[in-house]
Structure formats: structure tokens, C-alpha cells
C-alpha positions in Angstrom: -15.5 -1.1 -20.8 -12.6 1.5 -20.9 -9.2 -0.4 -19.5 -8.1 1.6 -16.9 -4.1 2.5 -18.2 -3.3 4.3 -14.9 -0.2 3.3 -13.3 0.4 5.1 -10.7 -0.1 4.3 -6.8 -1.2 6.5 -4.2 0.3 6.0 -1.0 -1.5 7.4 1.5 -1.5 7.3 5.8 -2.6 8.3 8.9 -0.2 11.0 10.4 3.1 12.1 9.8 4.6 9.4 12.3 3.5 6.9 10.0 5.9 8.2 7.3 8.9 6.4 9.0 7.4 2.6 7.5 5.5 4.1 4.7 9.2 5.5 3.2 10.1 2.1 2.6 7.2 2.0 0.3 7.9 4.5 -1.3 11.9 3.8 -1.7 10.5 0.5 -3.2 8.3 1.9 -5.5 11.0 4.8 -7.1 13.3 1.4 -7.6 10.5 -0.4 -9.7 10.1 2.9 -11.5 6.2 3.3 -10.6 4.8 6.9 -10.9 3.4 7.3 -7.2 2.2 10.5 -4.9 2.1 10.4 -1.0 -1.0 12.1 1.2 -1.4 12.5 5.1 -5.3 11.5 5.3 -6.7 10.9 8.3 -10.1 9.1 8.8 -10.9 10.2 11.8 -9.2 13.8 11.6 -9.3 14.8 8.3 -12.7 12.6 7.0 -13.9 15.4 4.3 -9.8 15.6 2.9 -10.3 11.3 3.1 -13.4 11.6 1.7 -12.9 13.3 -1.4 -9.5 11.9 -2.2 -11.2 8.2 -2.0 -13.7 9.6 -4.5 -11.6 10.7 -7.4 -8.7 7.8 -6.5 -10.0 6.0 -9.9 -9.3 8.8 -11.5 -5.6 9.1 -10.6 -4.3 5.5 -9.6 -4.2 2.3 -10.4 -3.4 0.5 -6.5 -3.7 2.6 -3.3 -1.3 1.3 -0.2 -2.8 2.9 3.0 -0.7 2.6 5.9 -2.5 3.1 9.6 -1.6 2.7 13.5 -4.2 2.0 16.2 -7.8 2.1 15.4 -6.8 1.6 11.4 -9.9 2.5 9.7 -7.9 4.5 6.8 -7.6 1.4 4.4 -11.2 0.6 5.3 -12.9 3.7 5.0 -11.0 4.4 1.8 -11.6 0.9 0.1 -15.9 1.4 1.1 -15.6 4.5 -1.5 -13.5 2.9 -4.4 -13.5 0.0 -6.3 -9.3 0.8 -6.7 -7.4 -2.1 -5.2 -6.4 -0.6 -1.6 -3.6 -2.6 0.4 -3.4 -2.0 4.1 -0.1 -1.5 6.1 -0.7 -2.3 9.7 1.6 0.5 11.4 3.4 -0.5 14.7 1.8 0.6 17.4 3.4 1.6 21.0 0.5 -0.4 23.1 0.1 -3.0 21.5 2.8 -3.6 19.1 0.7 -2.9 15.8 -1.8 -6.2 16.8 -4.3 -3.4 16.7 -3.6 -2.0 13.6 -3.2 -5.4 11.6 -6.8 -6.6 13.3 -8.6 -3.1 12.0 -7.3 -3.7 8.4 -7.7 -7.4 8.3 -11.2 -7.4 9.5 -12.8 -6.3 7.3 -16.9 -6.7 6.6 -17.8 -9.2 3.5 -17.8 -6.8 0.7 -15.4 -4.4 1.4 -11.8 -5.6 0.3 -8.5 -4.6 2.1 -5.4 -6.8 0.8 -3.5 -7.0 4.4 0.1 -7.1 4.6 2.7 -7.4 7.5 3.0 -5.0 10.3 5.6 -2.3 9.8 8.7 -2.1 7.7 7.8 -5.6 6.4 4.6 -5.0 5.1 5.6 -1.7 4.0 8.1 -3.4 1.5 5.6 -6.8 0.4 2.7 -3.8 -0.3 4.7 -1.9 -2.9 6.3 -5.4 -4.4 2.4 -5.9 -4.5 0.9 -2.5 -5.9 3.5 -3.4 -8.3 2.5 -7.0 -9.4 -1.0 -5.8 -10.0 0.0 -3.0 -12.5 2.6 -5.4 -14.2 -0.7 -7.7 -15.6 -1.2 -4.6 -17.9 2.3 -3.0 -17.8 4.9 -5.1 -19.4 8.3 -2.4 -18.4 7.2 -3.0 -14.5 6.1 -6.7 -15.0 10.3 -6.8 -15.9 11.4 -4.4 -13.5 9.5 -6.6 -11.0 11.2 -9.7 -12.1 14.3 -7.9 -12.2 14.1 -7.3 -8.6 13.1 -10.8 -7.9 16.1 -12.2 -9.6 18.4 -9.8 -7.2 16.6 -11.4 -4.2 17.4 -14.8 -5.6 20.7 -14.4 -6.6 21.5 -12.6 -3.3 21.1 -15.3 -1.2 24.4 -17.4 -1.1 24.8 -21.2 -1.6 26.9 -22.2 1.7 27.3 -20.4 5.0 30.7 -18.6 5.6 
């Protein structure tokens, strides 16, 4: 079997609206240094555009991070037509507070895999730290960068209040 060498992450969502969380991704990504490409694809607007971009993800990407509000099926529906890791990032929703979103992705059928993360900016920032742990077991400059960024996070947090 061929070991797939592709690095880079697809970060897909929704609608436009959903760009506000999904930047964060995307600003985490460009400071671990990973090679990504961002898509509007919506599963229930744009299936043929969802469709064919699930298809040919293996070609192009090693993780995809889907972020979706509401009903959610993006990650879903994208993960049932790849065997590409796909992480879900429940989007906040006005009703009901993204509850609705994280539900869609998290329950999922036995068989179809979505790694779920946090609603909104949180899970936005834990699924690019995530995309990027799963390319660092073949990628030793990210594996680095990644602990790099881990070691600010420690080393941020002070030792006494003041």
C-alpha cells in the first residue's frame, strides 16, 4: 500500500456565515505551517459541488475539518464518501445555541466516522491542533511545530496570581 504523503487539510463549511469560527482554523493552521484550501459546500444546497469534492478529497488532503450550523450533515455526508479523516465543527447556532449542530455531527451511524469537536471558536481551534496531530505521525517539521505550540501554551500560563 502507497503511504499517503499529503499534508494538506481542507477546510470546508456550510455558508459564508460560517467563515466567522472556521477563520480561527484557518489562522491556526497558517501558524503550524500546514498547506490548507477553504470551500463553501453545502449539503443540502450545493450536494453535486459536495459531492464531487468528497470524491477526489483523497486525492488532495490528508484531514478534512468541516464546520456546519443547524441540521449539520456536511461532516457526515462528506465522511460517507471518503475514508479521509473528517473532523466536525459544530457551528453556533441562533435557536438553539449550536446544541443542534454538535448533535448532527456527533451522531453519527456505526460506520461512518466524524471526530467531533467543541461548538464554535473552541472547537474551531482544538480541530486544526487536531488535523495537525494526525499529519505530524508521518510529518516530523509539524510534529515540532505542534510541540512548539504546545510548549507556548505551557509556558504561558503563570505560576501565581497577580
Amino acid at each position: 500500500m502507497k503511504k499517503n504523503k499529503n499534508h494538506k487539510v481542507a477546510v470546508i463549511m456550510g455558508s459564508q456565515s460560517d467563515y466567522k469560527t472556521m477563520k480561527i482554523t484557518v489562522k491556526i493552521l497558517k501558524i503550524i505551517g500546514l498547506k490548507y484550501e477553504t470551500k463553501i459546500i453545502s449539503a443540502h444546497r450545493t450536494p453535486k459541488r459536495m459531492y464531487e469534492f468528497a470524491r477526489s478529497a483523497k486525492d488532495k488532503f490528508g484531514v478534512i475539518i468541516a464546520g456546519a450550523g443547524g441540521s449539520a450533515h456536511l461532516p457526515g455526508m462528506v465522511s460517507a464518501l471518503t475514508t479521509i479523516p473528517v473532523l466536525g465543527v459544530p457551528i453556533e447556532s441562533k435557536k438553539l445555541k449550536g446544541i443542534d449542530s454538535l448533535l448532527s455531527i456527533a451522531q453519527m451511524p456505526k460506520g461512518v466516522p466524524v471526530g467531533t469537536l467543541a461548538i464554535g471558536e473552541d472547537g474551531a481551534t482544538n480541530a486544526a491542533l487536531l488535523a495537525a496531530s494526525i499529519i505530524a505521525n508521518n510529518n516530523s517539521t509539524i510534529k515540532k511545530k505542534l510541540e512548539n505550540w504546545r510548549l507556548s501554551q505551557t509556558r504561558s500560563v503563570k505560576k501565581k496570581p497577580k
